[in-house]
N, C-alpha and C positions, 0 to 999 in steps of 0.2 A: 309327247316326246320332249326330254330336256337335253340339253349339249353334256358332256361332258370331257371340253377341252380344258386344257391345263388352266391356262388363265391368258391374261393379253401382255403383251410385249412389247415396248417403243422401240423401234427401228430408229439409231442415232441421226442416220440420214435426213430424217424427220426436224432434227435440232441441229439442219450441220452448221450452221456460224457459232454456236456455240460451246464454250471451251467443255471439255473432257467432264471434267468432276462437276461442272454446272448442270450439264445434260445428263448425268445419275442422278444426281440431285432432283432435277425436274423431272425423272421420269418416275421415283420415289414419289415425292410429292403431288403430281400427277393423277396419282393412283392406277399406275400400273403394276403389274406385278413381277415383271422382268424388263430386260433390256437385251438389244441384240447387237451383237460390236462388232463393227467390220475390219478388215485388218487396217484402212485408214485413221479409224480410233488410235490405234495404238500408234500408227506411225508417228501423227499427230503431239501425243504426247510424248513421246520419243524426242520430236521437236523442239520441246517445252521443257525436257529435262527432266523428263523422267524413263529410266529403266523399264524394261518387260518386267520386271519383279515386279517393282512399285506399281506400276499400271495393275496387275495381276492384284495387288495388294489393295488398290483404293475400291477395285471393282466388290473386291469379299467385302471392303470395310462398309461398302453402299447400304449391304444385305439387301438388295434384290437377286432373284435366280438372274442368271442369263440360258438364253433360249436358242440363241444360237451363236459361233462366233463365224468368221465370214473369214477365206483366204485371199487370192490375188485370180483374178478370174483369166482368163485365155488360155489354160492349161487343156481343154478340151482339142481346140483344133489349133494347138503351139506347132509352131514349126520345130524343127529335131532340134537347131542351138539354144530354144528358150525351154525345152521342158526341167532339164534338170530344175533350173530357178524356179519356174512356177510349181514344179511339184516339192521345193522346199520350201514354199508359202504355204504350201497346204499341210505337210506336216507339221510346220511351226502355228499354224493355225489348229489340228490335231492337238498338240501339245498347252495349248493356254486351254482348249474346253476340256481335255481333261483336268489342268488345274482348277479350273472353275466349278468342278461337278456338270458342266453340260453337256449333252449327249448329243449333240448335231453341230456338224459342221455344215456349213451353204455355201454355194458357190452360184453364181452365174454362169452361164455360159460360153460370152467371153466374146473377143474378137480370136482372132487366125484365120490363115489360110491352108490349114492341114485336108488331108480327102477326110469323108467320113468315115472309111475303112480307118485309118490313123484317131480317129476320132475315136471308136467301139475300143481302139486300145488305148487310149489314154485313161478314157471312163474306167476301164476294167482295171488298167492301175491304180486309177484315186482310189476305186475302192477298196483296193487291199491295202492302201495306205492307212485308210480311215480302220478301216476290219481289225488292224494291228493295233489300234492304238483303244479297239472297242466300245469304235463311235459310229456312228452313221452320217452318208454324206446326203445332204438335200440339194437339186440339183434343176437349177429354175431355168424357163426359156422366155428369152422375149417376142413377143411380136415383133419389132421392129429388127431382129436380128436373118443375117441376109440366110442362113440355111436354117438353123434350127428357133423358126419362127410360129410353130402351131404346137399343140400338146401332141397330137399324135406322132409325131417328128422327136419329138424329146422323150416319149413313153418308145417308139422303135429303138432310139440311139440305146437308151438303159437295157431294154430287154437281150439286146446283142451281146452288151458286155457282159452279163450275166452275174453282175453283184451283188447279192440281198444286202449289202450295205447300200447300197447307193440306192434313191427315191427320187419322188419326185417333191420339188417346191409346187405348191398352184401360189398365185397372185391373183388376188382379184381385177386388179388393174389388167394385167398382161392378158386374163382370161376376159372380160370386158372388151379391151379392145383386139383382144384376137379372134372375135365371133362367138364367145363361149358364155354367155352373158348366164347370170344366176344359175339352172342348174344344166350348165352346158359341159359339165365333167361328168355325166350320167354313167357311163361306161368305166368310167377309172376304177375299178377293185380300192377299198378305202388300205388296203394290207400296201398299195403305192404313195399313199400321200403318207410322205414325211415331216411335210413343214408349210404349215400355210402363211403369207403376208399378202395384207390387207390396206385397198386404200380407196374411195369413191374417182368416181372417174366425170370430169366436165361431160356438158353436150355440145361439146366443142372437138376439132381436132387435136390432136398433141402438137406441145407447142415445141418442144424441140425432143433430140435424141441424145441421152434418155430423157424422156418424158420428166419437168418437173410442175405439173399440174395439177398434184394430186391433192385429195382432197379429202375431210372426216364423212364418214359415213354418214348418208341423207344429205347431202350436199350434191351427189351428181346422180349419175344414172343406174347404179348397180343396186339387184335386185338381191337386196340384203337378205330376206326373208328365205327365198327361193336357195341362197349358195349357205345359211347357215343350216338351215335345215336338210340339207343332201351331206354335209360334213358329219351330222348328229349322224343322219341316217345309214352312213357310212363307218360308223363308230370311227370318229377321227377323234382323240384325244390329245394330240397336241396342243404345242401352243398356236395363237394366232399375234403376228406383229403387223402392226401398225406402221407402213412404210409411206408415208404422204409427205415428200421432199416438192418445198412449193417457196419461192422466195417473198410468197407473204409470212408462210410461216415463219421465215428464218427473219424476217424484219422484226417479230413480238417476240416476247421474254416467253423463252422455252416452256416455263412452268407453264404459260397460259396455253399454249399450243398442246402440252401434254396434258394437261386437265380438258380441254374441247375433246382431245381427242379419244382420251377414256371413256368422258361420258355418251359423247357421239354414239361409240362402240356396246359402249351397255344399254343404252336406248335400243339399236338395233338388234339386238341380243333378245332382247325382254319382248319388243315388237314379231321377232321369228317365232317363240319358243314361250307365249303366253299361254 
């Protein structure tokens, strides 16, 4: 059995002290073959003085794909005065992946304090937000988040709202430390996994929330073999990114973080799927 996902992806989060066009650069050089931009990205260089055009315009000049682009997370359980605003992050995040050519917008889960009855309609809005725009939205949960903290929890929330746009994100991390270790998505239908991010996990506890311990694959405990081969086997053909935000990382020069972390990924790749 061989994989046939898209290819791998640096999660910026991975290079966050690093300026904008440095961290495409390393992830290019790197030998990745995408990049995934969260809406921080762009604020960032917004900061900096540069336009959503420009921003839009350095990303094409990179020529790497982008794999995913990321909106402003809490729109799940917003309370009623904050939804307008965060569901116009999620359009304006809509709107740069179709400029990009990319097909998946992500979002996290988020804080609020909404029920989850409020929650099944929020979900069911993003996704006709994304539907319109002829994207699909990926839709991740943390462990550490105080309701929707297990996959089962966030495969119910989607099933309710009933959006074939909206999927699921898995995390290797999240799934690692949420009890689900290697192939603990056994039951997931691969027709739900829209977008997978990837990162090894210490044998330690997490050190703060969110978690920045993360680490290249073969570094910690996640049974690489076991979760790449249920993705094959599951015919998942996306992409996979590389999310490992760790303030070792962000102390070395990006390029060097994003070359470990390629090869890391293609050793464990080649180790699954010999």
């Amino acid at each position: 059995m061989r994989h046939r996902f898209r290819g791998l992806a640096l999660h910026l989060w991975t290079v966050d002290t690093t300026p904008f066009e440095e961290a495409l650069a390393a992830a290019k050089a790197g030998g990745f073959d995408a990049v995934e931009l969260r809406r921080v990205d762009f604020k960032r260089a917004g900061e900096g003085g540069l336009s959503n055009t420009a921003v839009l315009g350095r990303v094409r000049a990179n020529g790497l794909s982008v794999s995913a682009v990321g909106c402003e997370y809490g729109w799940a359980f917003a309370a009623k005065e904050d939804r307008e605003r965060l569901f116009a992050s999620l359009v304006e995040a809509c709107e740069r992946a179709v400029t990009l050519d990319c097909a998946t917008v992500m979002s996290g889960i988020g804080p609020g304090t909404a029920s989850m009855e409020d929650a099944v309609a929020n979900v069911r809005h993003a996704g006709e937000i994304v539907a319109r725009h002829g994207l699909r939205l990926a839709l991740e949960y943390q462990f550490q988040h105080p309701i929707v903290s297990r996959l089962d929890i966030l495969r119910e929330l989607i099933a309710k709202a009933g959006q074939k746009s909206v999927g699921l994100l898995l995390d290797a991390y999240h799934l690692q430390r949420g009890g689900r270790p290697g192939r603990g998505f056994e039951e997931v239908p691969g027709s739900e996994i829209f977008y997978v991010q990837y990162s090894d996990v210490p044998d330690a506890a997490p050190n703060t929330a969110p978690p920045v311990d993360r680490l290249p694959p073969g570094r910690g405990i996640v049974r690489w073999s076991e979760l790449f081969q249920l993705l094959a086997a599951k015919d998942y053909r996306g992409w996979v990114s590389y999310e490992a935000p760790n303030p070792i990382h962000w102390a070395q020069p990006a390029v060097d973080v994003a070359s470990e972390g390629a090869r890391a990924t293609r050793r464990a790749l080649e180790a699954a799927f010999a």
